[in-house]
C-alpha positions as YAML, in Angstrom:
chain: A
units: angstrom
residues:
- id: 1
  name: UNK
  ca: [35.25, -181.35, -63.62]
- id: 2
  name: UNK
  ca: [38.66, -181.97, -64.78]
- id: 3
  name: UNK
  ca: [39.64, -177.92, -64.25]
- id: 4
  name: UNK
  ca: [38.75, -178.27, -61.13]
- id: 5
  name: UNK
  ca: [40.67, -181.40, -61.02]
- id: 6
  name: UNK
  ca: [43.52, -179.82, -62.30]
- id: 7
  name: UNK
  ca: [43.21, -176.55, -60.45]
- id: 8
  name: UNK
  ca: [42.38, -178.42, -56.82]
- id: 9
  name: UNK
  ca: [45.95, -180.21, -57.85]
- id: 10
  name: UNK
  ca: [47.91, -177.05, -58.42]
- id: 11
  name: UNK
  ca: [46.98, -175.62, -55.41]
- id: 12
  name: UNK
  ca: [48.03, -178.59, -53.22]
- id: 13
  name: UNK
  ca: [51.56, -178.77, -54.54]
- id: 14
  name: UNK
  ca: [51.94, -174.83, -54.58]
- id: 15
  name: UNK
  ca: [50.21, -175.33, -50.86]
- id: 16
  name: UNK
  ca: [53.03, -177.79, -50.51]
- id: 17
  name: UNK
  ca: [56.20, -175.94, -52.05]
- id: 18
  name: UNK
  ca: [55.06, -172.60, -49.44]
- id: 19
  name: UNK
  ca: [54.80, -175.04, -46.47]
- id: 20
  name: UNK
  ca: [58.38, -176.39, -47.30]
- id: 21
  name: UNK
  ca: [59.78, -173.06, -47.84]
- id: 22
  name: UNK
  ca: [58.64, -172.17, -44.41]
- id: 23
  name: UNK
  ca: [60.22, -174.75, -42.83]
- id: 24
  name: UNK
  ca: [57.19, -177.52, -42.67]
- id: 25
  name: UNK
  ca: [58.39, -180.91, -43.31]
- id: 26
  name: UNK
  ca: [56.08, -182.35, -45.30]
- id: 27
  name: UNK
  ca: [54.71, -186.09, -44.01]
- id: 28
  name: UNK
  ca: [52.14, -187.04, -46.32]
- id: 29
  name: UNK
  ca: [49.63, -185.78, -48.82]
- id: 30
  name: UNK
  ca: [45.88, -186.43, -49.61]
- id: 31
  name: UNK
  ca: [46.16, -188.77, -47.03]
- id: 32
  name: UNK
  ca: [42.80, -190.87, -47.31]
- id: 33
  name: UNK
  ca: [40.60, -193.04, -45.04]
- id: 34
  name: UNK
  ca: [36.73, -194.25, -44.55]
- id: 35
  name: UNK
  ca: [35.67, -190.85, -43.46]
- id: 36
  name: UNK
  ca: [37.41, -188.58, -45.60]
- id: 37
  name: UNK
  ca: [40.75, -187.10, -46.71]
- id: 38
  name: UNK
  ca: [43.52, -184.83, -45.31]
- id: 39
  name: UNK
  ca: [45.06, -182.71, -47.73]
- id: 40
  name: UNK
  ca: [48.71, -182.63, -45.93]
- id: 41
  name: UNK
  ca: [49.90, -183.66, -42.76]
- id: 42
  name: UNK
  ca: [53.27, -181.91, -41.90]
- id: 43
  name: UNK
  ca: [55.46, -181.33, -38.83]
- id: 44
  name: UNK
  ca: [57.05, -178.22, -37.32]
- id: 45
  name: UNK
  ca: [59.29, -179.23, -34.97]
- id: 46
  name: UNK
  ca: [57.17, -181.12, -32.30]
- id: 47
  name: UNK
  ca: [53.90, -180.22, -33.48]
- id: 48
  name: UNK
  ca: [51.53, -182.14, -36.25]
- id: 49
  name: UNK
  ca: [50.33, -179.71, -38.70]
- id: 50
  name: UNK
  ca: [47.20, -180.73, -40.47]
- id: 51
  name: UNK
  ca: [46.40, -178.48, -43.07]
- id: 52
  name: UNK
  ca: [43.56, -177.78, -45.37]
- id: 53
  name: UNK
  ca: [44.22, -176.30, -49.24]
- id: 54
  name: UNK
  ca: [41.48, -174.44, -50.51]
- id: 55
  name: UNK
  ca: [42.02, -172.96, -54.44]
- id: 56
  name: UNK
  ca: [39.86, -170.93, -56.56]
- id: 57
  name: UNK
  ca: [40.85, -169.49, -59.66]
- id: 58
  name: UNK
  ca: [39.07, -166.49, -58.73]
- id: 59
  name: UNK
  ca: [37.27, -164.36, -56.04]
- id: 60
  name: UNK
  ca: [34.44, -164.12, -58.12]
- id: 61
  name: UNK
  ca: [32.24, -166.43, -54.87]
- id: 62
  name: UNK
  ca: [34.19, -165.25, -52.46]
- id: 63
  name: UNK
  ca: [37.44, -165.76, -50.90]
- id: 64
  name: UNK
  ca: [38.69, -169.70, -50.38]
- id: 65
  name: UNK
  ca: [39.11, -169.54, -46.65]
- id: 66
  name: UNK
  ca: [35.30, -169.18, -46.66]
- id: 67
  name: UNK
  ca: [34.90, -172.43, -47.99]
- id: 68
  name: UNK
  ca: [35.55, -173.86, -44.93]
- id: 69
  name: UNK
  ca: [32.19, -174.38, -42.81]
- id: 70
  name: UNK
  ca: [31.74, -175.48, -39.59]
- id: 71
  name: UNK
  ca: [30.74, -178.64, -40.67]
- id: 72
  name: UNK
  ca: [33.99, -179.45, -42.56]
- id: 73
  name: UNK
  ca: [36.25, -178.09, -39.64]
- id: 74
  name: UNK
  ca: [34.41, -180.63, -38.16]
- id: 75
  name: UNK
  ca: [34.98, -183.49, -40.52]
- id: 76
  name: UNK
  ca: [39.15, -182.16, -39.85]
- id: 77
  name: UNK
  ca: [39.01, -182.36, -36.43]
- id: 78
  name: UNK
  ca: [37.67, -186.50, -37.15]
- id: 79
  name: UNK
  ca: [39.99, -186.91, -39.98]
- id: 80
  name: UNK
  ca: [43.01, -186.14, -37.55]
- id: 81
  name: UNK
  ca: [41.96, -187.57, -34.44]
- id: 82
  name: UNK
  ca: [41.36, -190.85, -36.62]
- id: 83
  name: UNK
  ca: [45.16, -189.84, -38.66]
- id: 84
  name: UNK
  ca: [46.69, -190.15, -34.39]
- id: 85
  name: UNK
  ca: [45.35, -193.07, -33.60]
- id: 86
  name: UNK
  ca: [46.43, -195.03, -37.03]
- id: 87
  name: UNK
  ca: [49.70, -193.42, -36.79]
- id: 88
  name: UNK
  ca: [49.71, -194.04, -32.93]
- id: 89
  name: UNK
  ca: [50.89, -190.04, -32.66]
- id: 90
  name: UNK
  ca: [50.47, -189.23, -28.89]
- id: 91
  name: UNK
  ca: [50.59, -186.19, -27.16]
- id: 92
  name: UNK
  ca: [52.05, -184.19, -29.87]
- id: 93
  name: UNK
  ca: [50.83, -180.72, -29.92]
- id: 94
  name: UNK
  ca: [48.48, -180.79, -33.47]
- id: 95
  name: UNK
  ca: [47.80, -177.04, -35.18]
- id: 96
  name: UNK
  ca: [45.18, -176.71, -38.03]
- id: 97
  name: UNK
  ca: [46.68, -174.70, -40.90]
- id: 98
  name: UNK
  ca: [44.83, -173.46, -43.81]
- id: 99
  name: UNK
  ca: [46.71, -172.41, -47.20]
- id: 100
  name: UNK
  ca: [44.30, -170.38, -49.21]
- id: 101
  name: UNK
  ca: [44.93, -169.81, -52.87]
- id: 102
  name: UNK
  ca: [44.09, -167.53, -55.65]
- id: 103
  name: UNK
  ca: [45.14, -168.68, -59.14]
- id: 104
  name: UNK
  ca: [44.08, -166.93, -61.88]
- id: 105
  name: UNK
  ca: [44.71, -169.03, -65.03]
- id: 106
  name: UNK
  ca: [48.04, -167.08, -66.49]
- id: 107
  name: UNK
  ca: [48.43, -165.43, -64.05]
- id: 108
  name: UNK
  ca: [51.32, -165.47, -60.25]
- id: 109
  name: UNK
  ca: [48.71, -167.10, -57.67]
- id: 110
  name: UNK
  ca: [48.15, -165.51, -54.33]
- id: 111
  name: UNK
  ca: [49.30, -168.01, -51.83]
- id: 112
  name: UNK
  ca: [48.32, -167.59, -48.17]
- id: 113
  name: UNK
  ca: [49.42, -169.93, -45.48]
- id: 114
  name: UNK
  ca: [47.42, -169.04, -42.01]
- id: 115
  name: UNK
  ca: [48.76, -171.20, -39.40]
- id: 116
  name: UNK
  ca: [46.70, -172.21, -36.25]
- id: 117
  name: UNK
  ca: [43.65, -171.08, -38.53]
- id: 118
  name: UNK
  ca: [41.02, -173.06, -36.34]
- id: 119
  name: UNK
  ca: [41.05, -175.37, -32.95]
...
């Protein structure tokens, strides 16, 4: 459990450094309440980014972006509605980002960063 520990942690700040370097502002991270977790909440201008990280050290089952089911783009769509209210954002425009990562242990990860992925 702790590599995945380690390796879900890696790919949030590598998910973070790629989002900052194009031109996110980063506004919080593993932001938690009762019904789950969003990995990061950014902004791009005007619009509320709320973006998922999914790592695997491998391809081996498949690439990360399929790790995301209906069911937890679901649980996203509740976790951000519920991250407005608390945070009293309004009408601002909200895109769902995905950053999808390949690390193999020793080796440069694969970073992708597919904006407006769902919604």
């Amino acid at each position: 459990m702790a590599l995945k520990d380690d390796l879900g942690r890696l790919g949030e700040d590598l998910a973070a450094d790629e989002l900052e370097r194009a031109g996110l502002r980063i506004v919080e991270r593993n932001w938690r309440c009762d019904a789950g977790e969003i990995d990061i909440v950014a902004t791009e201008g005007r619009t509320l980014v709320i973006c998922e990280v999914k790592t695997r050290s491998s391809t081996r089952f498949g690439e990360p972006i399929e790790a995301l089911t209906p069911a937890k783009i679901e649980r996203i769509y509740r976790l951000a509605s519920i991250y407005r209210r608390t945070h009293r954002v309004g009408t601002t425009r909200v895109r769902y980002d995905v950053v999808a990562i390949i690390a193999p242990y020793g080796h440069t990860p694969d970073i992708k960063h597919i904006r407006g992925a769902f919604g």
